[in-house]
C-alpha positions as CSV (number, residue, x, y, z in Angstrom):
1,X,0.0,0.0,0.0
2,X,1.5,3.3,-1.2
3,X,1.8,6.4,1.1
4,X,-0.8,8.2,-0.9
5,X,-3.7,5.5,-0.1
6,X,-2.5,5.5,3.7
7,X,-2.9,9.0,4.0
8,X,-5.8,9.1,2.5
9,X,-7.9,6.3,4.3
10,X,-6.3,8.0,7.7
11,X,-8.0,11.5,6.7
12,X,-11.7,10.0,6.8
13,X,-12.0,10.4,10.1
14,X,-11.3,13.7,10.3
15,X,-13.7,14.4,7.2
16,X,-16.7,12.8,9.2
17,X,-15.5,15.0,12.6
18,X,-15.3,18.3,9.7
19,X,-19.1,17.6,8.2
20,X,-20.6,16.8,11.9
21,X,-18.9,20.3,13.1
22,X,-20.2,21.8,10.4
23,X,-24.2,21.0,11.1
24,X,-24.0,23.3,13.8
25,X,-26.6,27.0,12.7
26,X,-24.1,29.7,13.2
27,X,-25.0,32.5,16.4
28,X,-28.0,34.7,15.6
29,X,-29.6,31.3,13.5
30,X,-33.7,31.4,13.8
31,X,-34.3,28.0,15.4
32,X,-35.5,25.4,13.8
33,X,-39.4,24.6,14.7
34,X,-40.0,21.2,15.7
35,X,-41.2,19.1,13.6
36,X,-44.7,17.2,13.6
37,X,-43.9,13.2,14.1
38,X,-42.9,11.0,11.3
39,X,-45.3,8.5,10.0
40,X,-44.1,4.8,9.2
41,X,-46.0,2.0,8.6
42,X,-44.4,-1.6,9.3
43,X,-43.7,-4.2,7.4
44,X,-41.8,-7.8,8.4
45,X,-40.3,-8.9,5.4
46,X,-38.8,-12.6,7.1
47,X,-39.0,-14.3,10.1
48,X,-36.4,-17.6,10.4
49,X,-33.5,-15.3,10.3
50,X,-31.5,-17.0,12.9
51,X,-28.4,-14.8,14.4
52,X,-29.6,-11.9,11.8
53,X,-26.7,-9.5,11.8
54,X,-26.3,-7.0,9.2
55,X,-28.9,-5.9,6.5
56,X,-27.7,-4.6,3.2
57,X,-28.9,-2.8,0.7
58,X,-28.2,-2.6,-2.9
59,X,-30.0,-2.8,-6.4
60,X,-28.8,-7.1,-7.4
61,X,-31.3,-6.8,-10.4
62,X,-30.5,-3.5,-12.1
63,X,-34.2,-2.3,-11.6
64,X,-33.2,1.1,-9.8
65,X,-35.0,-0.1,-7.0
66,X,-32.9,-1.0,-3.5
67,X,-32.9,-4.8,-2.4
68,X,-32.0,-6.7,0.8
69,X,-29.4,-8.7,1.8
70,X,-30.0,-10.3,4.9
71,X,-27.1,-11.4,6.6
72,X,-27.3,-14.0,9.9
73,X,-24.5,-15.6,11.5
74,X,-26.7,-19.1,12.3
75,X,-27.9,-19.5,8.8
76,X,-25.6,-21.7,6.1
77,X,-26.7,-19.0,3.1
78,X,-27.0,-15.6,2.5
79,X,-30.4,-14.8,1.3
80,X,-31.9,-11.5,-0.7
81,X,-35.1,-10.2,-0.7
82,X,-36.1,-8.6,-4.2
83,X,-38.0,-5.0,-4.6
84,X,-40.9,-4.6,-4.3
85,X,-42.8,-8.3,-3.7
86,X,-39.7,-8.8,-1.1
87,X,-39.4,-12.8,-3.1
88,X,-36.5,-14.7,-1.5
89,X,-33.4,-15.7,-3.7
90,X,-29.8,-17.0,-2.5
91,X,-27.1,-15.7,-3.1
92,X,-24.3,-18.1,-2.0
93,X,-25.4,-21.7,0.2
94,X,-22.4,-24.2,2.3
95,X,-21.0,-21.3,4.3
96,X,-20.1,-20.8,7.8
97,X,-20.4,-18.2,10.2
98,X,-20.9,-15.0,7.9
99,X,-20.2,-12.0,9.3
100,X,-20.2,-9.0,7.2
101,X,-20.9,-8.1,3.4
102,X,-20.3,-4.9,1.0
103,X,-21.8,-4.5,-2.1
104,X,-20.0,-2.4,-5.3
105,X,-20.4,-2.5,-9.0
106,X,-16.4,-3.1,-9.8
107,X,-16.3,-4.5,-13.1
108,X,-19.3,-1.3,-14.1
109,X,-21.7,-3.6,-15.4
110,X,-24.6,-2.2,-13.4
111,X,-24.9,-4.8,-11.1
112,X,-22.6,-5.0,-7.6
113,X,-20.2,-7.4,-6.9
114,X,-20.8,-8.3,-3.1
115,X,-17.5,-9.3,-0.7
116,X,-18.8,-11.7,1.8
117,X,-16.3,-12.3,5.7
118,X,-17.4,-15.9,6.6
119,X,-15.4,-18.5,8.7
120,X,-16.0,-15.8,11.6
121,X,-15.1,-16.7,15.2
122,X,-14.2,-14.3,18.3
123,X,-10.7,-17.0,18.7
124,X,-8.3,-16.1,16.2
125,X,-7.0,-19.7,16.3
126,X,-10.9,-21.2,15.4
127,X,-11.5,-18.0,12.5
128,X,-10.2,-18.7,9.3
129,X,-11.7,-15.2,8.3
130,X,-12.5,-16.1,4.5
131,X,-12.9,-13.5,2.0
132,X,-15.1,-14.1,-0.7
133,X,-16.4,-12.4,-4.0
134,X,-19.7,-12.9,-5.0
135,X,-20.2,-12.3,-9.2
136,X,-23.7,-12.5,-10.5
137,X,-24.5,-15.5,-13.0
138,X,-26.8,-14.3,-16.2
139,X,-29.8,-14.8,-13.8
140,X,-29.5,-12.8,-11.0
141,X,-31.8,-14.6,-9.2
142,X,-29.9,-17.7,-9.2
143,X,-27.2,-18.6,-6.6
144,X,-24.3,-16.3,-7.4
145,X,-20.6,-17.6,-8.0
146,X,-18.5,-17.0,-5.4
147,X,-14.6,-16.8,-5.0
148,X,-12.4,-17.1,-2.2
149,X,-9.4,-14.1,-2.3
150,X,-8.0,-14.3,1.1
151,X,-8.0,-15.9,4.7
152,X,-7.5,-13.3,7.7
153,X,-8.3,-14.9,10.8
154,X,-11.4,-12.9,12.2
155,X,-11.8,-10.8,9.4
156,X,-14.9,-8.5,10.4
157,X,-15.6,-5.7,9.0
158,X,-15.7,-4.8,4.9
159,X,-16.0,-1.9,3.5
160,X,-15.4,-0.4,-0.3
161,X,-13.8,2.7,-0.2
162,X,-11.9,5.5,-2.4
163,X,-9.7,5.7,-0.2
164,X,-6.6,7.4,-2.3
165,X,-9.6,9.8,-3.6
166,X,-9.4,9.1,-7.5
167,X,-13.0,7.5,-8.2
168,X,-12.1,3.6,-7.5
169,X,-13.2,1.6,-4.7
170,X,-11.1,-0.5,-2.9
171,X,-12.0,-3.4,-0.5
172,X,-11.1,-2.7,2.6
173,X,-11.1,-5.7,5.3
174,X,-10.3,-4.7,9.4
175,X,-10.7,-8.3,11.1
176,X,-11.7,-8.2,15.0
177,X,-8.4,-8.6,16.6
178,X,-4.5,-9.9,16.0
179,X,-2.8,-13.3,15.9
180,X,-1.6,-12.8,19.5
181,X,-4.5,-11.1,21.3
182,X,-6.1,-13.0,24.3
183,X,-8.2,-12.4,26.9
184,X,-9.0,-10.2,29.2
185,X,-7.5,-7.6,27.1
186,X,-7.1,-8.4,23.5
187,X,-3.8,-6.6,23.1
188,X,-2.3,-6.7,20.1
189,X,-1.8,-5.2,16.7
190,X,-4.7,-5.5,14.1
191,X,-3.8,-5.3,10.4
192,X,-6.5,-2.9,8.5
193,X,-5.6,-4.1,4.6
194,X,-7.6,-3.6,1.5
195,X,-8.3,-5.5,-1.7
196,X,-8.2,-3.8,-5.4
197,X,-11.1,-5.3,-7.5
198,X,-9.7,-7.4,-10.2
199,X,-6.6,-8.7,-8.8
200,X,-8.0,-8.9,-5.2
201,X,-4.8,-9.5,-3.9
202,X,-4.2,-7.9,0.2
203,X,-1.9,-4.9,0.4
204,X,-1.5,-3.6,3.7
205,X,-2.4,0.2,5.2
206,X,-1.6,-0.2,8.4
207,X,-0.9,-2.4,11.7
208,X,-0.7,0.8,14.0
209,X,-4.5,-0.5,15.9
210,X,-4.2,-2.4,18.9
211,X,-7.4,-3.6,20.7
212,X,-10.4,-5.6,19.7
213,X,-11.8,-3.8,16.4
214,X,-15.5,-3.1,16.2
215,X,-17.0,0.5,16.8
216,X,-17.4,3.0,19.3
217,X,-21.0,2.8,21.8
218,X,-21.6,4.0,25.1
219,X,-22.8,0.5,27.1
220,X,-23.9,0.6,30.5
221,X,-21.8,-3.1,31.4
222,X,-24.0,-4.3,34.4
223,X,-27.1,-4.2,31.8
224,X,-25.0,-5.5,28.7
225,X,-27.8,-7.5,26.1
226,X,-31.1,-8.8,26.4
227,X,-33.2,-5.8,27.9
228,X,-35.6,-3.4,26.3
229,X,-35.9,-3.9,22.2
230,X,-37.0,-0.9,20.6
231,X,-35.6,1.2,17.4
232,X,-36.1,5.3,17.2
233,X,-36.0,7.9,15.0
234,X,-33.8,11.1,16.2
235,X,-34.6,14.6,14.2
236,X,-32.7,17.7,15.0
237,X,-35.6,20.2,16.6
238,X,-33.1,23.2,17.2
239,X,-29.9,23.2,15.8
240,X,-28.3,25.9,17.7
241,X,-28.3,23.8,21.1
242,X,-28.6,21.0,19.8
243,X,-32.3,19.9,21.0
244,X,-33.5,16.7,19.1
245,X,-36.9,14.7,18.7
246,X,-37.4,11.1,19.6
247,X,-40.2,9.2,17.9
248,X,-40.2,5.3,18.6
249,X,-40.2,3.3,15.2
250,X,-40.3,-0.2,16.6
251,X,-41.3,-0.8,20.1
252,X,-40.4,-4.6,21.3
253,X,-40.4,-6.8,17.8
254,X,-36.8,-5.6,16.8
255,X,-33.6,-6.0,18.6
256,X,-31.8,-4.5,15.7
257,X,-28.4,-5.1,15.2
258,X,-28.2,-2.9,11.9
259,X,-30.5,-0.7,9.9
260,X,-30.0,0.9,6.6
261,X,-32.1,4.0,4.9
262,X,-33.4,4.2,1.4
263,X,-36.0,5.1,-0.4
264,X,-37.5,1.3,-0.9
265,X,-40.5,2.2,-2.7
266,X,-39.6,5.6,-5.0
267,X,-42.2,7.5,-3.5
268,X,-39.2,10.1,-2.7
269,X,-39.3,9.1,1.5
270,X,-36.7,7.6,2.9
271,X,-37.6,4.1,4.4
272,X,-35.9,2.1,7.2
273,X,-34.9,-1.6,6.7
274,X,-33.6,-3.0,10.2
275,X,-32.6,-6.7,11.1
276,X,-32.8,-8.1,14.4
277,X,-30.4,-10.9,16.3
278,X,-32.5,-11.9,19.3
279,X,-36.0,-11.7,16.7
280,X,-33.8,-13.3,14.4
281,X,-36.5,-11.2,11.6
282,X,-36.4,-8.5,9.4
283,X,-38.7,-5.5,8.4
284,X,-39.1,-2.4,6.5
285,X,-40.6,0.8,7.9
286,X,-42.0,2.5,5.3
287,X,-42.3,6.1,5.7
288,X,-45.6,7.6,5.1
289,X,-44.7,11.0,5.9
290,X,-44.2,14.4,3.4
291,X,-42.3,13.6,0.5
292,X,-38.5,15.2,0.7
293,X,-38.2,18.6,-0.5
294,X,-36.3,18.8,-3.9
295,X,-34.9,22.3,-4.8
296,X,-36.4,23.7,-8.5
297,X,-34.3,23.3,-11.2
298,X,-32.8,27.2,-11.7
């Protein structure tokens, strides 16, 4: 990995820090009035998604409309749901443990190749951490091929990402922790590496990160998992000190462990697709409120 694409994938963080700064009104702002509550209506797409995980979105059938991909770490497959009857299709069958996907169109042929981190386990010994592409046969409804381009032990996370800032997505893979972290505290050095699409051989950014690699979220640790389920809606009301609105979405039949936004159903609102572990289902909310405000064309 050259210097120019390490620079570059270190400066994201600092662009996401710049663009949150930046939503602050500046002094002397009129306030923003509160807005009246959203309006969703619910939908449960699936129900025997055992360990669901992570729900993706992306258009598999060159429609313009957003699919599903349903990801759960209990199920042997990695299923779709097509837009807008929700049918189920599979992707890939005869894997193990997945635990994260990324969709990009890298050969420009409309129509996303997906990366797919199975062979997942917490022990770095036990995780083979396979890296697979997924390429769509001429029906993109059958099973899709799928080849393996790397083992990392716990590889976790994928992304695609410009990161050197030219227009071309690379795959970037972070896996959960290094060949020599144990318990209780997981130190060691974790290689962050990325993929370019074609040859999909691993060049390395960085092994700088120490630590177990997974996010950021304030926990309370006596509670940990397993109490209240509910997902919520959080609009700013007044910018200036930063007051926000809460409006409950799902109250008890989701114990999300990811949700994406799209517009599902091209009515110009932006729906809510969420997939839950412990309700091992997923759902759509879709958004019956005032159609997004599009500035006139000058």
């Amino acid at each position: 990995m050259n210097d120019k694409m390490s620079r570059a994938f270190a400066s994201i963080g600092c662009l996401v820090v710049a663009l949150a700064s930046a939503s602050r009104l500046p002094a002397g702002s009129t306030p923003v009035a509160v807005p009246e509550p959203l309006q969703f209506v619910e939908h449960t797409i699936a129900r025997d998604l055992a360990g669901g995980y992570q729900a993706l979105l992306a258009d598999l059938n060159r429609d313009g409309r957003p699919d599903i991909i349903a990801l759960a770490s209990d199920l042997h497959e990695l299923p779709w749901y097509e837009n807008p009857g929700w049918q189920r299709h599979v992707l890939a069958s005869s894997i193990d443990s997945p635990i994260n996907a990324a969709a990009h169109d890298a050969d420009g042929d409309g129509i996303p190749e997906i990366a797919l981190a199975h062979g997942f386990d917490t022990v770095y010994a036990a995780s083979p951490g396979i890296v697979s592409i997924l390429t769509h046969q001429a029906d993109v409804r059958a099973p899709w091929s799928m080849k393996e381009i790397d083992r990392l032990p716990t590889s976790h996370r994928l992304r695609f990402v410009d990161i050197e800032g030219e227009g071309r997505k690379v795959l970037v893979n972070f896996p959960l922790i290094g060949p020599r972290a144990t318990a209780p505290e997981y130190r060691d050095h974790v290689p962050l590496v990325a993929y370019r699409p074609g040859a999909w051989k691993r060049e390395p950014i960085t092994g700088a990160e120490e630590g177990v690699v997974h996010g950021i979220f304030p926990v309370a640790w006596n509670g940990e998992r397993g109490g209240k389920r509910s997902v919520r809606v959080y609009r700013i009301a007044d910018a200036l000190p930063d007051e926000w609105t809460r409006q409950a979405l799902d109250e008890g039949g989701m114990a999300a462990a990811g949700c994406a936004v799209a517009d599902l159903n091209a009515d110009q609102r932006p729906d809510v697709v969420c997939i839950g572990t412990a309700t091992a289902n997923l759902k759509w909310y879709e958004n019956r409120g005032q159609p997004l405000e599009r500035p006139s064309p000058e």
